[in-house]
N, C-alpha and C positions, 0 to 999 in steps of 0.2 A: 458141740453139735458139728457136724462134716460141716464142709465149703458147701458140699452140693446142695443141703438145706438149706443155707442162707440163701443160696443164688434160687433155690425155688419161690422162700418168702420174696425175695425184692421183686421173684417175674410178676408174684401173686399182686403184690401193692401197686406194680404196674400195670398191670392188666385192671385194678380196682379204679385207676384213676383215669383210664383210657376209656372206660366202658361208665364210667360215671358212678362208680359203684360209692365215691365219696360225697356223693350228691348233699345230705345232711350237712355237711361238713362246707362247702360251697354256698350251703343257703343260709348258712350262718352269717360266712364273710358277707355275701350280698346285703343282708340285715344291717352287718354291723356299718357297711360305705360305700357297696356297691364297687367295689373294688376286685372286679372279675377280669379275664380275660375273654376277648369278643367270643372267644368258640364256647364261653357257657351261657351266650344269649340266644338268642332265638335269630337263625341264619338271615332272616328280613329285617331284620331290627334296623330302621332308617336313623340313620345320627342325625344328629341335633346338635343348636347352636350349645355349649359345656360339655359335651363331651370330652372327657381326654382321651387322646390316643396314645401308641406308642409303634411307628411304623419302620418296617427294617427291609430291608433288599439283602436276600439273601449274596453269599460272597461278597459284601461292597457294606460294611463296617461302618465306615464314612455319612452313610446314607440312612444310619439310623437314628430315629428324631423324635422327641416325643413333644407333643403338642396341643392342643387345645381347636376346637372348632369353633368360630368366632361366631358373633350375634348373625353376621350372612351367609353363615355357612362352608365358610371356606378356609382352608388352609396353605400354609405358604412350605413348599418343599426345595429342598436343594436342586437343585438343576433348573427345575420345571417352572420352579415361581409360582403362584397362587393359584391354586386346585379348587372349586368349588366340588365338595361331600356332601352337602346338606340336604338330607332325603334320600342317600343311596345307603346302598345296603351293605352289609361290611364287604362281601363277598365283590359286591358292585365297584366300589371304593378300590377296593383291590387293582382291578381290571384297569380303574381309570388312571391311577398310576402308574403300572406298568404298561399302559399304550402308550401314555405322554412320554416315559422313558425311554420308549422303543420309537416313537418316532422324531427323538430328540437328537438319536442316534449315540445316545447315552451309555444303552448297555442292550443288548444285540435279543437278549429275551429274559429279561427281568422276571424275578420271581419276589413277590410284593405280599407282606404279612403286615396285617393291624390287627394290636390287640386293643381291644378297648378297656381300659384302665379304671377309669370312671363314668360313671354312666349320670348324664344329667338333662342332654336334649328330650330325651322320651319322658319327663318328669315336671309336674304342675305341682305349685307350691299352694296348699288351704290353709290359711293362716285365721288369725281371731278366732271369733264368737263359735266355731264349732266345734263338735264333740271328740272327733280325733285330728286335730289340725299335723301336718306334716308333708310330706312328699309321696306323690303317689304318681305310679309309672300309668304313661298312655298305651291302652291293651292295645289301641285300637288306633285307625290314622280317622277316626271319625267322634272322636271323644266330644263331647260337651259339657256344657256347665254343670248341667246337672246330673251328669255320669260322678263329676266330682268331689261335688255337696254330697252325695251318696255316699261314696269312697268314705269324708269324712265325716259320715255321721250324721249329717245336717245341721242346722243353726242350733245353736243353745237356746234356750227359753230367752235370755237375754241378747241372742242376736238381733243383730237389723234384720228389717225385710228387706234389704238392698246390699248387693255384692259388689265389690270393684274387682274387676279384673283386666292386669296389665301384663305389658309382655314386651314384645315389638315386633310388627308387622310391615314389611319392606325394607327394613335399617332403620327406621323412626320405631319411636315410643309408642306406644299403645295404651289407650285405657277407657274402659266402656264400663258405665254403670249399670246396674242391672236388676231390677226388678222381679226377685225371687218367685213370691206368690202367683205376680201375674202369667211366670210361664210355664204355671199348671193349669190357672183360671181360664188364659186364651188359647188360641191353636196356632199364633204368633209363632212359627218354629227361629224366625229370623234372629228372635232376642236371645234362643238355647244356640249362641255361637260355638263355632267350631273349634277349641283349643290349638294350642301350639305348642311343642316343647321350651320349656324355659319363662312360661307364662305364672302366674301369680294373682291367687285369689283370695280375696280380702271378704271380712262379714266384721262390721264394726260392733260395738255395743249398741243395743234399741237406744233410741233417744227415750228420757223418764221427766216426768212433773213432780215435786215434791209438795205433797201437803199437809197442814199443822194446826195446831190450835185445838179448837173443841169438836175435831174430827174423830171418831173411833177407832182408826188405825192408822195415824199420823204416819207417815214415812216415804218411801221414794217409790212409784211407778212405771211402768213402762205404757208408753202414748201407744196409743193403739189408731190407728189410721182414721183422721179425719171425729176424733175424741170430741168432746162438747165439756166446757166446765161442771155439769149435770153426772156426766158418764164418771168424770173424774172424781168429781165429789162419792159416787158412788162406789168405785174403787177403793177409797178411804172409810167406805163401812158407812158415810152421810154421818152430817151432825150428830153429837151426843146431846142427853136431855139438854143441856146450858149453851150448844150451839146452837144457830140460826143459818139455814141456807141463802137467806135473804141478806146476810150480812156476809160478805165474801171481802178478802181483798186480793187481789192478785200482782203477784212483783214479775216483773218480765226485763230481761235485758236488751238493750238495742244494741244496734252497730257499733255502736262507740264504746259500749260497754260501761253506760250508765245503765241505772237499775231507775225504773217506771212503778208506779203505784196505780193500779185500773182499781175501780170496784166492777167487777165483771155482770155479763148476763150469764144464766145459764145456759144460753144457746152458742154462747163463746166459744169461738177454736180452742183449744188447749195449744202451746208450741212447745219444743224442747225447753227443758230447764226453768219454766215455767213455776213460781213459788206461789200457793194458793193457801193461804190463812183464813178459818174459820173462825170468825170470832162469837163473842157471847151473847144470845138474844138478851135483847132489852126489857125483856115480862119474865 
């Protein structure tokens, strides 16, 4: 094949990859680590605390540093000393390095490139009990809980009705429990908080009662809010012909983690972990 052909394929693959024509091919790598450079995110995309960068000035070698955006946001550069990024846009980010540079009297008109390496500030972790638990990017600077729980699917059958979610908020730790149900029941919008990048949401296993004996479906349950030993017995399919509801015993742990022996009412709370044995009527 002539030269000239070659040199038209490499214009053609140039031109494929300047014009995004390898897009497939890009949203692959994002899948596989999110190991992009910033010009194939979206030009506002605000960095966040994990972000990795990798930032260069152009003609000046020396000055190029690849780094991490810390839990406040900020990073530490050669000359300038500690840059707070956190919230600005790459383009923004740019700007604010080459003005610190320029008015450092550093280098007379800085031309400032970040590429973003790893993408992690714009990303909330759903971890446990839900159906697709993993990492999910914030579309939005006004994401919430329950944008998330969506994202992954919602609780499993065996989830709690209660979420943890933590993060940090000011440079301290953060962590707020949260009551799932109640924030479709009320119009509480306070308790559907506002996310953060690098935030992390938990959904435990339901708390269950176990019951046995001359129950018809002896096995492990999941408590259902504010349960009654009645409700639970009932769970368990109620006595069989040789059981008796009237003969219950119920084992409960305490604090210490001794084990208790109730004969319970049937108007009884049920708690976590709760062991309820049906024993045999006496007729």
């Amino acid at each position: 094949m002539p030269t000239r052909h070659f040199r038209l394929i490499h214009l053609l693959l140039a031109s494929l990859v300047t014009l995004g024509g390898l897009g497939p091919l890009a949203h692959a790598q994002s899948a596989a680590g999110n190991l992009l450079p910033s010009r194939t995110t979206q030009p506002d995309y605000p960095l966040g605390a994990g972000d990795a960068l990798r930032i260069q000035v152009f003609q000046n070698p020396d000055l190029t540093i690849e780094t991490r955006v810390s839990e406040n946001g900020t990073i530490t550069f050669p000359l300038i000393g500690t840059v707070s990024l956190g919230g600005l846009s790459i383009g923004a980010a740019e700007k604010k390095i080459a003005t610190a540079l320029q008015a450092g009297d550093f280098i007379k008109q800085p031309q400032v490139t970040i590429l973003l390496t790893q993408i992690r500030g714009n990303q909330v972790a759903v971890l446990g009990q839900v159906n697709r638990p993993g990492r999910f990017p914030m579309e939005t600077a006004n994401t919430r809980v329950t944008d998330m729980l969506a994202n992954a699917g919602g609780a499993t059958t065996t989830g709690d009705d209660m979420a943890i979610v933590t993060g940090v908020r000011g440079g301290k730790p953060f962590r707020k429990l949260i009551d799932i149900p109640q924030l479709f029941l009320t119009d509480d919008a306070a308790e559907d908080i506002v996310l953060q990048g690098g935030d992390a949401i938990y959904v435990h296993r339901a708390p269950v009662f176990y019951i046995y004996g001359e129950a018809q479906r002896p096995g492990a349950y999941r408590i259902e809010r504010g349960m009654t030993v009645m409700q639970a017995l009932a769970q368990g399919g109620g006595p069989t012909t040789r059981g008796s509801e009237k003969r219950l015993r119920l084992h409960r742990k305490d604090a210490s983690g001794s084990i208790t022996e109730l004969e319970p009412q049937l108007t009884d709370t049920v708690f976590p972990n709760d062991v309820i044995y049906v024993k045999e009527s006496l007729f």
